[in-house]
N, C-alpha and C positions, 0 to 999 in steps of 0.2 A: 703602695701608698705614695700619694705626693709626696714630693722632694719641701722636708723642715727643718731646721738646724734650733738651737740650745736656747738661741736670741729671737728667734721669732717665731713660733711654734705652729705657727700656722703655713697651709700648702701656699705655693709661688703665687700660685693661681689667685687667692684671698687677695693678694698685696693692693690692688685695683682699690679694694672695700676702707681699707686706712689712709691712702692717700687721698682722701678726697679731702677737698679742703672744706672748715665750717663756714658758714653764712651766718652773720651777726644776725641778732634784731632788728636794727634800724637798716639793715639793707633789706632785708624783706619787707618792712612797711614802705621805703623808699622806693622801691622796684616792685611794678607790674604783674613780677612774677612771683609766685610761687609752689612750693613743692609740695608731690600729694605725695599718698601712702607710698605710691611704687616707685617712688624718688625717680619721677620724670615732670618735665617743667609743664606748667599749664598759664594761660590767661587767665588774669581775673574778671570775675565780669560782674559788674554793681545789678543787675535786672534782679539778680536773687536778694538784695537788701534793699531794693524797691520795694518788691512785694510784700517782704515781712515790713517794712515801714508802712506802707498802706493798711495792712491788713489789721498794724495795733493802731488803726487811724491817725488823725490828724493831731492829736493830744501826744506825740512823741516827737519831741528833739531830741538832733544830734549837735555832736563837739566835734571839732577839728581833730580831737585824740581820740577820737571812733570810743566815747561813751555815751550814751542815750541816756536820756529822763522821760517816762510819763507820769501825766501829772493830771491829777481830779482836782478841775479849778475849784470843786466848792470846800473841798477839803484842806485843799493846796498841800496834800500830799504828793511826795512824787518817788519813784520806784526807777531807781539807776542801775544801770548793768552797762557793760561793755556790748558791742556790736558784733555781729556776725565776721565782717572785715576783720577786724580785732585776734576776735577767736580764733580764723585759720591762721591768721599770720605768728601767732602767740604758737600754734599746737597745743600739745594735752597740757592743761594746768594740770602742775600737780599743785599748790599753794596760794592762799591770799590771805593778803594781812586789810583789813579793811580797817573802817572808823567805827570806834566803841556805843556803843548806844548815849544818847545825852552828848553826845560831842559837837560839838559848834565846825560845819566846813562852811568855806568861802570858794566863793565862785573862782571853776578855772585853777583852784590850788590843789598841789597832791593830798590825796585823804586816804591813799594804799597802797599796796604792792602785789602784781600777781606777778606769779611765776609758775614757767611753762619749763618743761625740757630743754626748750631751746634761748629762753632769755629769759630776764626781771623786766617788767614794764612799769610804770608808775601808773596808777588811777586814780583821775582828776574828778572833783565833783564839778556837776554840771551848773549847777547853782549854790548860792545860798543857803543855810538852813543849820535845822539840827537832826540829827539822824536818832530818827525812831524806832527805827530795829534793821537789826542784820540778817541775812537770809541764813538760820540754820542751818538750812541741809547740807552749808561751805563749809561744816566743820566736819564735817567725814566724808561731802561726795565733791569734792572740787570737781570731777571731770564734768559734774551736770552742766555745769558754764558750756562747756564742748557741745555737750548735745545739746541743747534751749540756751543760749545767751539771751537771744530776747525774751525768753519767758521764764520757765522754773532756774533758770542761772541767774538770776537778777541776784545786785551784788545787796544793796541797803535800799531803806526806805529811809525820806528827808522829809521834815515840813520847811518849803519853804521860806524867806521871812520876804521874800519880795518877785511877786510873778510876775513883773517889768525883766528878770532879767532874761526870762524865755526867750524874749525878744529879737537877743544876740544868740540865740541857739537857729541852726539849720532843720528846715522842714524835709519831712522824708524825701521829698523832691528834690530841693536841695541838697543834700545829704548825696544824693544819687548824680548832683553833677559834680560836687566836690570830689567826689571819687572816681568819676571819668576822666576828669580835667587832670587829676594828682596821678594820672595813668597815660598820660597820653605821650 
């Protein structure tokens, strides 16, 4: 049997596995890099949050804090979720505190809180409005955010009170040099 004594029960060998230092959150959004499952470093690369931005068409913006809106202008409903960017950098949520149904957000201000194994992030709404419903399935599968952020993880629905501010939202082209350039 490996060599363990009283204080640290585990073989010499292990010790590697404990010193490894944490990585905040904001060093991971900050930095280029990140870590996958076999905890070895990889580049990110925007082409995979192009195509999912293209593919929910032109009717999707994004935010500088990697949350998306799309939005049915005749309805001027809009359906917000956090970004694919977002999600790996976050890891597995296990929690989100969103905004209650009938609640009034403002553009750009925190409206919740998710939280992953590895940090708390704040979640900005993207616009204006009042929030029309919350995604149920968040109340028993937070990991679905992991698999589908942009689609079955969507966080709320909003009607907007003013579609002037889409405006100052990034287009998914956009959206795809912001995160080149925040990489370079």
């Amino acid at each position: 049997m490996p060599h363990t004594n009283l204080f640290f029960p585990f073989p010499v060998s292990m010790c590697y596995l404990f010193a490894r230092p944490l990585v905040s959150f904001r060093t991971l959004l900050l930095h280029p890099f990140c870590l996958n499952g076999a905890n070895t470093v990889r580049r990110f690369s925007s082409a995979k949050f192009t195509q999912v931005g293209i593919k929910n068409g032109s009717d999707v913006h994004f935010t500088q804090k990697h949350e998306w809106i799309k939005v049915d202008p005749m309805s001027k409903i809009g359906i917000v979720g956090i970004t694919e960017y977002a999600e790996q950098k976050l890891g597995d949520i296990v929690f989100v505190e969103l905004p209650e149904k009938n609640n009034e957000v403002h553009a750009h201000e925190q409206c919740g809180i998710i939280e992953s194994v590895k940090a708390v992030s704040e979640i900005y709404s993207p616009a204006s409005g009042q929030v029309v419903e919350v995604n149920p399935v968040l109340e028993d599968n937070t990991a679905i955010i992991n698999k589908s952020p942009m689609d079955e993880g969507w966080l709320f629905k909003m009607s907007l009170s003013n579609l002037d501010e889409l405006n100052n939202l990034m287009s998914p082209e956009k959206y795809k040099h912001f995160l080149e350039s925040e990489h370079q």
